[in-house]
PDB file with SEQRES, HELIX, SHEET and CRYST1 records, atoms N, CA, C and O in Angstrom:
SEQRES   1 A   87  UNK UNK UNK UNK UNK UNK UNK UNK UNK UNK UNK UNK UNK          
SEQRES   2 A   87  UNK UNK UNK UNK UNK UNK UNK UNK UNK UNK UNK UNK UNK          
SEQRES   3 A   87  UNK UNK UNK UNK UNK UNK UNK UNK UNK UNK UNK UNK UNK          
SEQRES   4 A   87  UNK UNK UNK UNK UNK UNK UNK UNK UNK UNK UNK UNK UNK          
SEQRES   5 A   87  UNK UNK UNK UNK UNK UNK UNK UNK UNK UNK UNK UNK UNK          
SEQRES   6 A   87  UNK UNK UNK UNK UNK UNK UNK UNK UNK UNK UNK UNK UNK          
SEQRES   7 A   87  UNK UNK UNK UNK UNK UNK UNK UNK UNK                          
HELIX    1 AA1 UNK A   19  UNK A   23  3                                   5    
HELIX    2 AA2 UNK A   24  UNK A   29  1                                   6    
HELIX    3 AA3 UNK A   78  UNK A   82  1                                   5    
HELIX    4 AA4 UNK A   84  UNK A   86  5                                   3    
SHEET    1 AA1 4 UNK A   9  UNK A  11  0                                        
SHEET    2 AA1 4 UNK A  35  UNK A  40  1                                        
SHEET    3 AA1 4 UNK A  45  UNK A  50 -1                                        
SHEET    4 AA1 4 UNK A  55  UNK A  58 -1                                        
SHEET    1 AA2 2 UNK A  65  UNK A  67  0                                        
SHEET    2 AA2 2 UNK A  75  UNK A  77 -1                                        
CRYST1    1.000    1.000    1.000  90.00  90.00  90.00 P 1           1          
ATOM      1  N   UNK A   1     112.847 109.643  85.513  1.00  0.00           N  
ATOM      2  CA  UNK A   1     112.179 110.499  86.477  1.00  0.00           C  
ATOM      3  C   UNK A   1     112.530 111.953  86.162  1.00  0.00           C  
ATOM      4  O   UNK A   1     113.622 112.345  85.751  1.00  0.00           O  
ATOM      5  N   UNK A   2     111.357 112.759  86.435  1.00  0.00           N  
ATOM      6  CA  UNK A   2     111.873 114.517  86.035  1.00  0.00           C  
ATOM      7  C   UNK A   2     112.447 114.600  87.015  1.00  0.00           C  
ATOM      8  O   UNK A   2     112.294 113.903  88.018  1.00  0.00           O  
ATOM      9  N   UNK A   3     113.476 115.809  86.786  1.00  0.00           N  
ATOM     10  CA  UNK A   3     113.855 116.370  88.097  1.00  0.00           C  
ATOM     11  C   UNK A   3     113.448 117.239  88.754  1.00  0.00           C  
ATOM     12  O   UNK A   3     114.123 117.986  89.462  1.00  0.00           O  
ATOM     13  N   UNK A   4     112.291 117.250  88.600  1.00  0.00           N  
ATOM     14  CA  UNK A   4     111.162 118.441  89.366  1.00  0.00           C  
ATOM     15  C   UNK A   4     110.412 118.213  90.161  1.00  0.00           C  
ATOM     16  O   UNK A   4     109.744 118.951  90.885  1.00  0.00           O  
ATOM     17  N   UNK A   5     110.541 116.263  89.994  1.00  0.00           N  
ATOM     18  CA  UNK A   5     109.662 115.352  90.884  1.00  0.00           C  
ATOM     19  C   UNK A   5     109.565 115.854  92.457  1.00  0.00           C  
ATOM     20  O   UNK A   5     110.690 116.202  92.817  1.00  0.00           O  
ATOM     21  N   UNK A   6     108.808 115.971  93.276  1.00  0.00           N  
ATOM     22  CA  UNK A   6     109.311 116.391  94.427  1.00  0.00           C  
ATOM     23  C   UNK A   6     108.864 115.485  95.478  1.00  0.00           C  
ATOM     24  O   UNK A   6     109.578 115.138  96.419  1.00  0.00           O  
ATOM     25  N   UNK A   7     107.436 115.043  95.252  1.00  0.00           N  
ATOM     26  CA  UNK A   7     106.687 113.938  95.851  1.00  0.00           C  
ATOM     27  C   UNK A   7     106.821 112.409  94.713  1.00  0.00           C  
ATOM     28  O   UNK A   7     106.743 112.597  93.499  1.00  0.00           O  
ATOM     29  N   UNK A   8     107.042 110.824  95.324  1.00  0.00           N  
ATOM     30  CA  UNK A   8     106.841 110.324  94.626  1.00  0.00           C  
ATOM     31  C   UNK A   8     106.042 109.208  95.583  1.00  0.00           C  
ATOM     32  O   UNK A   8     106.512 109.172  96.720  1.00  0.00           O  
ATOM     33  N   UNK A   9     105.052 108.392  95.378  1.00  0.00           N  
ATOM     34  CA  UNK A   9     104.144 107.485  95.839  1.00  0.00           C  
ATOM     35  C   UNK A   9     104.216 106.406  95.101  1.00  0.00           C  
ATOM     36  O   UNK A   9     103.978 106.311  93.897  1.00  0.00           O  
ATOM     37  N   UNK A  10     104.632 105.389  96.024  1.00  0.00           N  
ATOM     38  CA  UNK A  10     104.418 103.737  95.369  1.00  0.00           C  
ATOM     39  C   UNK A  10     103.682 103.220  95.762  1.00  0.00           C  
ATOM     40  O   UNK A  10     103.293 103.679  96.836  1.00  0.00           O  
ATOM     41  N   UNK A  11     102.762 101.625  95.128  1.00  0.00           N  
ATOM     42  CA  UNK A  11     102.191 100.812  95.832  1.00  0.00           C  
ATOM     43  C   UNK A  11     102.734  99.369  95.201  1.00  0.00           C  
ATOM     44  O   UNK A  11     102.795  98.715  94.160  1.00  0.00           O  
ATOM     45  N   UNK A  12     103.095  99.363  96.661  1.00  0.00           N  
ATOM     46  CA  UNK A  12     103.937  97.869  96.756  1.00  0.00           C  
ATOM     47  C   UNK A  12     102.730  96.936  95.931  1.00  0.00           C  
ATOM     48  O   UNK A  12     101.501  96.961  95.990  1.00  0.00           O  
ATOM     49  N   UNK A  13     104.033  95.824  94.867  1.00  0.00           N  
ATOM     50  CA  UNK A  13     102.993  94.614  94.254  1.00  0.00           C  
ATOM     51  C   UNK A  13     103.819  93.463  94.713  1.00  0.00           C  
ATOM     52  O   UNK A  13     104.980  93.749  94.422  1.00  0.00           O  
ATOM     53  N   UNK A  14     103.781  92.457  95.212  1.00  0.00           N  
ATOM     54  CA  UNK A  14     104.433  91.435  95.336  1.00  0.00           C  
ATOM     55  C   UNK A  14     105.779  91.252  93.938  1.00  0.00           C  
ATOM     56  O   UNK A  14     106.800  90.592  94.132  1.00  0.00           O  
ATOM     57  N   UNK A  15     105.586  91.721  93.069  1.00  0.00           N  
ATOM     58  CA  UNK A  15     106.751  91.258  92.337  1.00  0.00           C  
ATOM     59  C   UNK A  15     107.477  92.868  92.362  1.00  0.00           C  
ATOM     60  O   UNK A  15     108.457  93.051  91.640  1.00  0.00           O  
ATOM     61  N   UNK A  16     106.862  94.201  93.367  1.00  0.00           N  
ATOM     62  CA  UNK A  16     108.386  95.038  93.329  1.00  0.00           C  
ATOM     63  C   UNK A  16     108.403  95.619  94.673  1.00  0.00           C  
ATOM     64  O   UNK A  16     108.136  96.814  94.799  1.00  0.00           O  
ATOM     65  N   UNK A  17     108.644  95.016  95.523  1.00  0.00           N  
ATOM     66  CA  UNK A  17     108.884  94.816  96.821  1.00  0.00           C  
ATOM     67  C   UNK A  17     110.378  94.959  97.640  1.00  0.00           C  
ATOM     68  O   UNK A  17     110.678  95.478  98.715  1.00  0.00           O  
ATOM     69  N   UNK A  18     111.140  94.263  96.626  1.00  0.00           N  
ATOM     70  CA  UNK A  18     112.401  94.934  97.189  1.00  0.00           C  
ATOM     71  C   UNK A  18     112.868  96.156  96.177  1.00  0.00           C  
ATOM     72  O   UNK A  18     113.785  96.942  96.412  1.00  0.00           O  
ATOM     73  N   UNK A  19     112.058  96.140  95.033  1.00  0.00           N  
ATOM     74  CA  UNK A  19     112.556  97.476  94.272  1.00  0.00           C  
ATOM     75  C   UNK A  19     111.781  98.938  95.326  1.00  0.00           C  
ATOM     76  O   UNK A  19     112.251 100.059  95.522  1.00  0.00           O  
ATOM     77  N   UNK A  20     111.047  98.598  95.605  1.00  0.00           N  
ATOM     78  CA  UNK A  20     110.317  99.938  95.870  1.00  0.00           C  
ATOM     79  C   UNK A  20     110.722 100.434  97.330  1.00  0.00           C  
ATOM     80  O   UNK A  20     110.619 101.580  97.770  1.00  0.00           O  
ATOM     81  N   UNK A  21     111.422  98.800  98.260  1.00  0.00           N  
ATOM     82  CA  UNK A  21     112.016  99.029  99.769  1.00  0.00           C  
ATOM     83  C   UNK A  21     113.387  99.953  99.663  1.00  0.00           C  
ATOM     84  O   UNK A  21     113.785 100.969 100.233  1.00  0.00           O  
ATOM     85  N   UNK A  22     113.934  99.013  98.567  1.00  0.00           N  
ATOM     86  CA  UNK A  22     115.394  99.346  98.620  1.00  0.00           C  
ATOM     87  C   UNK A  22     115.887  99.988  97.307  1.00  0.00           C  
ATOM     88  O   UNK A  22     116.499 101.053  97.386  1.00  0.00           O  
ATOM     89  N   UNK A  23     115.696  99.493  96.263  1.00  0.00           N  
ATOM     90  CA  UNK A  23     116.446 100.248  95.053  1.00  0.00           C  
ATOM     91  C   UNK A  23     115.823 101.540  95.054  1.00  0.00           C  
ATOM     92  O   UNK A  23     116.726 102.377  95.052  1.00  0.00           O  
ATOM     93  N   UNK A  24     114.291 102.284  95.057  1.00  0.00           N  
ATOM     94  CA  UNK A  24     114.250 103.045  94.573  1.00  0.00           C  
ATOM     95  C   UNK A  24     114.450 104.443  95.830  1.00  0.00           C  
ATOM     96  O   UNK A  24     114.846 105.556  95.485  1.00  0.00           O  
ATOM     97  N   UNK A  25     114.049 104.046  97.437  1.00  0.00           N  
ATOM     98  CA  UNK A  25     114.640 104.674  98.827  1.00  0.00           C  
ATOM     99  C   UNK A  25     115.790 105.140  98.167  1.00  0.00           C  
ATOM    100  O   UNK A  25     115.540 106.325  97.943  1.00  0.00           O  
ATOM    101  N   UNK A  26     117.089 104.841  97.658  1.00  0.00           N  
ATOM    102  CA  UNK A  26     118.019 105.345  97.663  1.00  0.00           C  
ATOM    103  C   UNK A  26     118.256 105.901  95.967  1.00  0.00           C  
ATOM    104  O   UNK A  26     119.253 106.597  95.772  1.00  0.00           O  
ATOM    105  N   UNK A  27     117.517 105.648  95.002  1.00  0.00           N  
ATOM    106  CA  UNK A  27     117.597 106.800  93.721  1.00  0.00           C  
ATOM    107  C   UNK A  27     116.760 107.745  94.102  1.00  0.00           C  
ATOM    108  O   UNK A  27     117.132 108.852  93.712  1.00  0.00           O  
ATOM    109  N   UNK A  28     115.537 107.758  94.856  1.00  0.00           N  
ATOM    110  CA  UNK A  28     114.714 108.703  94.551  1.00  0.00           C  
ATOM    111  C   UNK A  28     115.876 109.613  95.520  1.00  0.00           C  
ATOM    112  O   UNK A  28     116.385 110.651  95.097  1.00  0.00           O  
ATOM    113  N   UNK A  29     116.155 109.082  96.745  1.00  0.00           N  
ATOM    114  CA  UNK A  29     116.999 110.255  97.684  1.00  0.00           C  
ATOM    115  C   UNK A  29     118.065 110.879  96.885  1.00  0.00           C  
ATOM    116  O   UNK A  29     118.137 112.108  96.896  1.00  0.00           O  
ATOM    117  N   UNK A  30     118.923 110.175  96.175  1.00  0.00           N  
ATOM    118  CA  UNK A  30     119.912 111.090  95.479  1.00  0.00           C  
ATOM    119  C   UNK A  30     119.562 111.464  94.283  1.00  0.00           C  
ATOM    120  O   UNK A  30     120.551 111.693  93.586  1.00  0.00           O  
ATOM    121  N   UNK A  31     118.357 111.655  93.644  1.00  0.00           N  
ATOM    122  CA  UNK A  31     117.693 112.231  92.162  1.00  0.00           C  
ATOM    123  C   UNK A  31     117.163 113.696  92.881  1.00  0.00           C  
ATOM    124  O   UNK A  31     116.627 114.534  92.156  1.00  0.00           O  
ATOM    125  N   UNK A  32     117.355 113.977  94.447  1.00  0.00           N  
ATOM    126  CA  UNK A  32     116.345 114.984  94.680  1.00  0.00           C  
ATOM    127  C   UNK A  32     115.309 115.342  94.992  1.00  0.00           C  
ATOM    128  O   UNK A  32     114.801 116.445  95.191  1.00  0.00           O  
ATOM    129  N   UNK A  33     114.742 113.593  95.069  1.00  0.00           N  
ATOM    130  CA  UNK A  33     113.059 113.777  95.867  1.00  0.00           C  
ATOM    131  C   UNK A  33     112.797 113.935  96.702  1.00  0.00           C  
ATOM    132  O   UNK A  33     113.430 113.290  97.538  1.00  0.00           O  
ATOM    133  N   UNK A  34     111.661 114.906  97.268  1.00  0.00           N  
ATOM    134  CA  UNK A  34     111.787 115.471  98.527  1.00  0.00           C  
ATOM    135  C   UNK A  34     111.281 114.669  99.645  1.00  0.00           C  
ATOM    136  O   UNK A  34     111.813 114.469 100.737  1.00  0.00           O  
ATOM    137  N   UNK A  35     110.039 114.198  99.139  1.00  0.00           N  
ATOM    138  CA  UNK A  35     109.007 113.089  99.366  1.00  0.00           C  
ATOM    139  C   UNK A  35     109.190 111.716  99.242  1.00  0.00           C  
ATOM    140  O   UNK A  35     109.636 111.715  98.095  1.00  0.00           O  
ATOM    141  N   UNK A  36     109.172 110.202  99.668  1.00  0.00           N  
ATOM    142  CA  UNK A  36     108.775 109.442  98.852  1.00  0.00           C  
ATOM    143  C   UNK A  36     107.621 108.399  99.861  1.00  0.00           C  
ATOM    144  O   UNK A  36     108.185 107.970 100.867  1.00  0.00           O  
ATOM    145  N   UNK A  37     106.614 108.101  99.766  1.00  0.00           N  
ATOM    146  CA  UNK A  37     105.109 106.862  99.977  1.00  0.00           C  
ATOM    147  C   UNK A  37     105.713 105.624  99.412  1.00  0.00           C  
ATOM    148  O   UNK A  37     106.139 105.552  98.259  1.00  0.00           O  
ATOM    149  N   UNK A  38     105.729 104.750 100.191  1.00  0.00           N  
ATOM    150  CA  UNK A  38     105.754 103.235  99.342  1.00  0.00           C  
ATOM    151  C   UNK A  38     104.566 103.232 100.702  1.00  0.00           C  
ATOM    152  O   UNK A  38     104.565 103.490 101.906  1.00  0.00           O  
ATOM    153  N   UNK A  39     103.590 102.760  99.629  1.00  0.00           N  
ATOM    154  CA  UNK A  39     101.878 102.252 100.277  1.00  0.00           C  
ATOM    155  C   UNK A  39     102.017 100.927  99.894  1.00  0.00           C  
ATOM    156  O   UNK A  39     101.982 100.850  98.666  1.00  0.00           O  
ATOM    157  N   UNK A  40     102.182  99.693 100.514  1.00  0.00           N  
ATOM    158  CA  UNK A  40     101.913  98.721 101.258  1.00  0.00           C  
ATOM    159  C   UNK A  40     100.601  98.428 101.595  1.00  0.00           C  
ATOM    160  O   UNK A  40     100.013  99.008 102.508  1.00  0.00           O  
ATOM    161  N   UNK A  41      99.796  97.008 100.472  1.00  0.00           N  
ATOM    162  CA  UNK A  41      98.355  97.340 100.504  1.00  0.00           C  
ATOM    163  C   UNK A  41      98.433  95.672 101.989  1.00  0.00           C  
ATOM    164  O   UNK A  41      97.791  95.356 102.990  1.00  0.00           O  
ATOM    165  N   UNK A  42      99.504  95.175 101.283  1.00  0.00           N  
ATOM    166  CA  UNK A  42     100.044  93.560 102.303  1.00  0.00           C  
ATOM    167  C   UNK A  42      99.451  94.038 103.259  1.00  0.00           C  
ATOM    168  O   UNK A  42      98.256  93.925 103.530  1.00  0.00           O  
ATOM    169  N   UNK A  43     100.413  94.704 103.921  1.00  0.00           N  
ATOM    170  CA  UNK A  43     101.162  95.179 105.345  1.00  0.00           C  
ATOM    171  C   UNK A  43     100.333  96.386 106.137  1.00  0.00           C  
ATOM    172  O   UNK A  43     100.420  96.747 107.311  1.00  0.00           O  
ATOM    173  N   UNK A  44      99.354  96.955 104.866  1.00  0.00           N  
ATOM    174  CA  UNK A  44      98.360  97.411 105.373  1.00  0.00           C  
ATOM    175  C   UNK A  44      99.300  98.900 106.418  1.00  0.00           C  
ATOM    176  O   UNK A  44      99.122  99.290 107.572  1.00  0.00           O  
ATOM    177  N   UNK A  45     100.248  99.349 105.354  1.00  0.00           N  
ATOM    178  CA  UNK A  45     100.371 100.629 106.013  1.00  0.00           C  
ATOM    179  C   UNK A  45     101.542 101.300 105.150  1.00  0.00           C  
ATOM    180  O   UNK A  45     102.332 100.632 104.485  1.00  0.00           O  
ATOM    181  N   UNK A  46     101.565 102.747 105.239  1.00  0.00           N  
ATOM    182  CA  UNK A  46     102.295 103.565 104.454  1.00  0.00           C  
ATOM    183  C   UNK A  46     103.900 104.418 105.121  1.00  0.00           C  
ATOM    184  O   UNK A  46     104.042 105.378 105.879  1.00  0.00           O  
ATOM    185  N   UNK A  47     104.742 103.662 104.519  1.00  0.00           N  
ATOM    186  CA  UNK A  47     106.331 104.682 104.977  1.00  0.00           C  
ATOM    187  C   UNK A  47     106.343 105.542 104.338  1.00  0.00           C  
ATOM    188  O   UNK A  47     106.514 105.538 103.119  1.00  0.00           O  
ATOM    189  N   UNK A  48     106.132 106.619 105.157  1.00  0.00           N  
ATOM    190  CA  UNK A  48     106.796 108.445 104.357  1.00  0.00           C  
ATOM    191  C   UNK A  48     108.352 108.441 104.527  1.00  0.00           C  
ATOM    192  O   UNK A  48     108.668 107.848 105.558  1.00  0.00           O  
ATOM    193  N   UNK A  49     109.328 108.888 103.878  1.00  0.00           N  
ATOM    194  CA  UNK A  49     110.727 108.949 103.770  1.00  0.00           C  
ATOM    195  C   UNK A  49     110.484 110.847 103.322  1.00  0.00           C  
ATOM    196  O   UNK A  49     109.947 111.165 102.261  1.00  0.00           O  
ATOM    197  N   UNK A  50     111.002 111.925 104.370  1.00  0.00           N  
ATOM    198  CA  UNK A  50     111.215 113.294 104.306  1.00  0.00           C  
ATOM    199  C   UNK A  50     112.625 113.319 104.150  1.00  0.00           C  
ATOM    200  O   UNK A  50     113.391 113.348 105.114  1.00  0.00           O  
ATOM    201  N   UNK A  51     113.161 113.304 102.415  1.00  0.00           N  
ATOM    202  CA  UNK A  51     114.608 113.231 102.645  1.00  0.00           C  
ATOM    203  C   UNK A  51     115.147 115.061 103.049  1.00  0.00           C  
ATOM    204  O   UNK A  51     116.105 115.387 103.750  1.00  0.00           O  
ATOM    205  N   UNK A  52     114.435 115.725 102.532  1.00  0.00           N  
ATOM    206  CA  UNK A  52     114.391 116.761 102.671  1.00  0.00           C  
ATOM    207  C   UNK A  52     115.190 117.527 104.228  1.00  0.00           C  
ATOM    208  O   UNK A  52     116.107 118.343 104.319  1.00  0.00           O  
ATOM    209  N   UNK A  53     114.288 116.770 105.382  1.00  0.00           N  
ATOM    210  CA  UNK A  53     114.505 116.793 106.512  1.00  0.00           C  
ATOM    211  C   UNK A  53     115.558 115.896 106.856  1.00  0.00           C  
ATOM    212  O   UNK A  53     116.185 116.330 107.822  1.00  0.00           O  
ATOM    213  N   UNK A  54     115.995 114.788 106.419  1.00  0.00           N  
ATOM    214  CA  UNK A  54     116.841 113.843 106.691  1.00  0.00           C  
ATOM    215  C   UNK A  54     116.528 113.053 107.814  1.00  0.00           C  
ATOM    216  O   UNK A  54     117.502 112.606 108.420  1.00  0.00           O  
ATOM    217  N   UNK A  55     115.479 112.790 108.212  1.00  0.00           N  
ATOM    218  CA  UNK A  55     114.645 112.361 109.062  1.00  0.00           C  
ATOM    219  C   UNK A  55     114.278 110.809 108.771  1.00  0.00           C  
ATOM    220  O   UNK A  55     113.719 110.426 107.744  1.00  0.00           O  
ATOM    221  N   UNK A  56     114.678 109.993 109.830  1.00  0.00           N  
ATOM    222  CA  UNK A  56     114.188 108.261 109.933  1.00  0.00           C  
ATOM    223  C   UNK A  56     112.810 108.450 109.240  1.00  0.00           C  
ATOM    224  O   UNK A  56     112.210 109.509 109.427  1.00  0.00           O  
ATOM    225  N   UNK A  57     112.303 107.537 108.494  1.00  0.00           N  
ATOM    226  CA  UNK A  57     110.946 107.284 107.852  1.00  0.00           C  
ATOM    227  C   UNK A  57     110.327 107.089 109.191  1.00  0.00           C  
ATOM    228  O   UNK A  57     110.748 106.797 110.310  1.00  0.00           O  
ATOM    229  N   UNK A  58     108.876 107.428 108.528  1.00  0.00           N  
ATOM    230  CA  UNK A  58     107.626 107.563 109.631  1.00  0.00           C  
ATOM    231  C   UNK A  58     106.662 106.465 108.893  1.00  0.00           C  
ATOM    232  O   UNK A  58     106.317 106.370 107.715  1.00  0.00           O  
ATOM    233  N   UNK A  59     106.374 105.703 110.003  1.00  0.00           N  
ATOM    234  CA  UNK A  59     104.892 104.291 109.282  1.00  0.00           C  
ATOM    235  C   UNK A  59     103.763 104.699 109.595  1.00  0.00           C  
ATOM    236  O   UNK A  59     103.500 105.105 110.727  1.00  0.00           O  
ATOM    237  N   UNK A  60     102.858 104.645 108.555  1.00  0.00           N  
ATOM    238  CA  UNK A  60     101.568 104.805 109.308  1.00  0.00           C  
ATOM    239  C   UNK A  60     100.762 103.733 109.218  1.00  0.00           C  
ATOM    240  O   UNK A  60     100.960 103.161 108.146  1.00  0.00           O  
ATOM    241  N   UNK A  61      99.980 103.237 109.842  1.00  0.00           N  
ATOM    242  CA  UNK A  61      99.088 102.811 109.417  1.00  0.00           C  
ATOM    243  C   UNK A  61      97.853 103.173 108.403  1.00  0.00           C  
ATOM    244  O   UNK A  61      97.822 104.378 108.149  1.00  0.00           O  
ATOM    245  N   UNK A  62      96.833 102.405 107.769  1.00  0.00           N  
ATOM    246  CA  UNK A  62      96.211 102.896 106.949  1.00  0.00           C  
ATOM    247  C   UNK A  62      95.041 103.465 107.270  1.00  0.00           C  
ATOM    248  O   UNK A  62      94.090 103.576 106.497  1.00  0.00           O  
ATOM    249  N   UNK A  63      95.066 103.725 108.058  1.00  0.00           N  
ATOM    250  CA  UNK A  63      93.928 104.123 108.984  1.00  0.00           C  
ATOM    251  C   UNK A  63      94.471 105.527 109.791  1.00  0.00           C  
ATOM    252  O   UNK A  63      93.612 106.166 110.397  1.00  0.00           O  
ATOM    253  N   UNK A  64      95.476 105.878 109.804  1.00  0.00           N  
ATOM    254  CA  UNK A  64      96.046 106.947 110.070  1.00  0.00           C  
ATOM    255  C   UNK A  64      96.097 108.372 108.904  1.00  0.00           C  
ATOM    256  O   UNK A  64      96.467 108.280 107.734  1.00  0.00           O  
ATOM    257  N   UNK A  65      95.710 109.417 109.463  1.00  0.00           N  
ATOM    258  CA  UNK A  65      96.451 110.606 108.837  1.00  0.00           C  
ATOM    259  C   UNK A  65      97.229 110.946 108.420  1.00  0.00           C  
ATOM    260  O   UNK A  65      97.807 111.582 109.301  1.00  0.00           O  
ATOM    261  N   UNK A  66      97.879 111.004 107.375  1.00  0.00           N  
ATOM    262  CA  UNK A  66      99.397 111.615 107.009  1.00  0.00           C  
ATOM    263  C   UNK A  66      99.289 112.910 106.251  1.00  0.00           C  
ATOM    264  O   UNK A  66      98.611 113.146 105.251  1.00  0.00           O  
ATOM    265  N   UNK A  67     100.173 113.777 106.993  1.00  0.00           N  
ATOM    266  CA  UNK A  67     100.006 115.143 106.687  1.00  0.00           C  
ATOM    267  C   UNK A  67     101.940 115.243 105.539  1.00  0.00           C  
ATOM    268  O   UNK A  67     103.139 114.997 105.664  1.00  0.00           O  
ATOM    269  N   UNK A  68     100.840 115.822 104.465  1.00  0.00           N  
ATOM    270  CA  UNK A  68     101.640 115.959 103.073  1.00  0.00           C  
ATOM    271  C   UNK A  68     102.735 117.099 103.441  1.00  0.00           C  
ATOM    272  O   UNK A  68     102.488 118.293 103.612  1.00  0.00           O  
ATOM    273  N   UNK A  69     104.047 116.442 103.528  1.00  0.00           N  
ATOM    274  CA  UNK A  69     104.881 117.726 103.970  1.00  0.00           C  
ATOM    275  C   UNK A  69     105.388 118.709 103.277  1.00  0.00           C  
ATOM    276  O   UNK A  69     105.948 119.730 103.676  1.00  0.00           O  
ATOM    277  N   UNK A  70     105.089 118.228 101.862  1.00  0.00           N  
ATOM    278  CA  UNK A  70     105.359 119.074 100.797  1.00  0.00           C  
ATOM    279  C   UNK A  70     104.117 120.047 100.694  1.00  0.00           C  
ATOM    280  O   UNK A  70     104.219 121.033  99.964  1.00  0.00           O  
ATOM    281  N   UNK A  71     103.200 119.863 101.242  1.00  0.00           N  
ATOM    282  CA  UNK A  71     101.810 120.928 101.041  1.00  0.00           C  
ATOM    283  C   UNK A  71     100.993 120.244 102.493  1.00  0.00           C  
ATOM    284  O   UNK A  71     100.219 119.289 102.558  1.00  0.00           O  
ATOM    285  N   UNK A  72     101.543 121.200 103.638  1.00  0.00           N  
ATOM    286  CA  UNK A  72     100.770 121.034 104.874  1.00  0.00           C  
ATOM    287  C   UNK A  72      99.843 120.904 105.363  1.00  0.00           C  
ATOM    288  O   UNK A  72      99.574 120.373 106.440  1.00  0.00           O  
ATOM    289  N   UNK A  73      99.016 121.550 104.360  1.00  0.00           N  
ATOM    290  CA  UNK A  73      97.136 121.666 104.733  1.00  0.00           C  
ATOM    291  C   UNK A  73      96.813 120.531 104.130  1.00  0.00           C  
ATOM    292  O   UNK A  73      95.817 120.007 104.631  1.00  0.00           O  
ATOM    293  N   UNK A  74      97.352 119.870 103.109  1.00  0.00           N  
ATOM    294  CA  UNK A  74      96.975 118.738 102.634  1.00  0.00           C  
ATOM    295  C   UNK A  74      97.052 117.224 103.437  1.00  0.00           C  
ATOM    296  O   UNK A  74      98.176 116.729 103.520  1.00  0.00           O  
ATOM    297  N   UNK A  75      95.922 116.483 104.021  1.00  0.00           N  
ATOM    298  CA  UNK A  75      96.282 115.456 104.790  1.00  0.00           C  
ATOM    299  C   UNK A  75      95.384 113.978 103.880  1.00  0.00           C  
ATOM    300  O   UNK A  75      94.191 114.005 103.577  1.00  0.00           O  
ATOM    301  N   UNK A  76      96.258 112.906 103.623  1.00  0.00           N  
ATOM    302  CA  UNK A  76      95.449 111.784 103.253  1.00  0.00           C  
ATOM    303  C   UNK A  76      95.648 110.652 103.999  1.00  0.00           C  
ATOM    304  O   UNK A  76      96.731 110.098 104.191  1.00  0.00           O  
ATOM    305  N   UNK A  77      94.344 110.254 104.506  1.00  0.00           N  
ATOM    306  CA  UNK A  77      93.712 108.813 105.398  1.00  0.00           C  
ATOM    307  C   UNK A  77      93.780 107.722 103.813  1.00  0.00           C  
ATOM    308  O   UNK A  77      92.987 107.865 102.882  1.00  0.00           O  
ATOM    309  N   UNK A  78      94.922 106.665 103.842  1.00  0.00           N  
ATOM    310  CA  UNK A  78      94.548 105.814 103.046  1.00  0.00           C  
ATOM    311  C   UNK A  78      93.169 104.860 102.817  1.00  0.00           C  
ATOM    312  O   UNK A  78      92.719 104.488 101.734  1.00  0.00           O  
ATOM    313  N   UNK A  79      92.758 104.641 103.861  1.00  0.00           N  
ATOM    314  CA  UNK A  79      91.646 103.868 104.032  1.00  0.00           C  
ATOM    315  C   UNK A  79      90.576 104.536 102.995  1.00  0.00           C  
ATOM    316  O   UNK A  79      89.772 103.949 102.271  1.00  0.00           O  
ATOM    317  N   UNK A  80      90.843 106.181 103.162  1.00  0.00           N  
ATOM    318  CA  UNK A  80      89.312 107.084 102.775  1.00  0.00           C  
ATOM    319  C   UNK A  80      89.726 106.737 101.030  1.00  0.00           C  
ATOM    320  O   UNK A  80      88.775 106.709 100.248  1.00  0.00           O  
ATOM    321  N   UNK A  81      90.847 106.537 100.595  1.00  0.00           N  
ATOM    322  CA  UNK A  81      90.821 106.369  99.350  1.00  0.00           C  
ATOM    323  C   UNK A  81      90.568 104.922  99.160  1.00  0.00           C  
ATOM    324  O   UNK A  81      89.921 104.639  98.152  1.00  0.00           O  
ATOM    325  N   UNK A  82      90.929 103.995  99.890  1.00  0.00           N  
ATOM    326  CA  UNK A  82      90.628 102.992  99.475  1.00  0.00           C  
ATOM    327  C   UNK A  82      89.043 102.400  99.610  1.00  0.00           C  
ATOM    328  O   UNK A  82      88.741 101.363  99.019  1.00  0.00           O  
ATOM    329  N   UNK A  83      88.073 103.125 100.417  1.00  0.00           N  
ATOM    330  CA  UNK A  83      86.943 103.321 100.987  1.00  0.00           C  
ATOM    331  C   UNK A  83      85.571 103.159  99.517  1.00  0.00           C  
ATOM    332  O   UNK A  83      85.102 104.249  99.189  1.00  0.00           O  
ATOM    333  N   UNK A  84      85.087 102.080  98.841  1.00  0.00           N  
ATOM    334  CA  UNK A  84      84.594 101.312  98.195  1.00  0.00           C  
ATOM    335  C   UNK A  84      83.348 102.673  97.813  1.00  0.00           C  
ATOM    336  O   UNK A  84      83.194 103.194  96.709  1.00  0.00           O  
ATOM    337  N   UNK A  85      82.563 103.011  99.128  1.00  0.00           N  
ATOM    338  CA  UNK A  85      81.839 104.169  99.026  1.00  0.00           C  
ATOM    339  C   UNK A  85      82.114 105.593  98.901  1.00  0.00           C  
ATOM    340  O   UNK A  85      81.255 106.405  99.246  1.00  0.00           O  
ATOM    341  N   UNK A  86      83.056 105.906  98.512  1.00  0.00           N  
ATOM    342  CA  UNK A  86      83.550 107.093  98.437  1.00  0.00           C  
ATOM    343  C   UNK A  86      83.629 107.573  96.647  1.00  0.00           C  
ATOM    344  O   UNK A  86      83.781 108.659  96.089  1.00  0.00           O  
ATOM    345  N   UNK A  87      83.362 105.559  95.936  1.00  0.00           N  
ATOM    346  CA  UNK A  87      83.933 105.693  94.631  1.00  0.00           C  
ATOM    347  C   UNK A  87      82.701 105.865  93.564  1.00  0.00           C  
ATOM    348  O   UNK A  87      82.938 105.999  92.364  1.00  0.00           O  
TER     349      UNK A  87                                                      
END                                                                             
């Protein structure tokens, strides 16, 4: 990983599920990432982790707004990306 990384986004696959819950929550936090998304297509929703803030993770659903805290004006609705007509 660079160390410049600041945002990093996963999507959970059934075979890295506890890598992406647990091993990588705690490298990406001590490598410096400010950000980290594990998107959950299962479970049908996205944990933001603001290590930055040191702040409990926030869930969203996929159908929810999540406003990019690394760039504020920036907001992504998973659904709209996953959204068949959009492509």
């Amino acid at each position: 990983m660079a160390p410049s990384s600041r945002l990093h986004q996963e999507i959970v696959s059934p075979g890295s599920r506890q890598i992406n819950y647990f091993t990588k929550t705690a490298l990406y936090s001590d490598a410096g990432v400010k950000e980290y998304w594990i998107i959950d297509p299962k479970k049908e929703r996205t944990i933001v982790y603001h290590y930055e803030d040191d702040e409990i993770c926030t869930i969203y659903p996929f159908s929810s707004p999540i406003f990019v805290g690394l760039y504020p004006e920036l907001v992504i609705k998973i659904t709209d990306l996953l959204d068949n007509s959009l492509i």
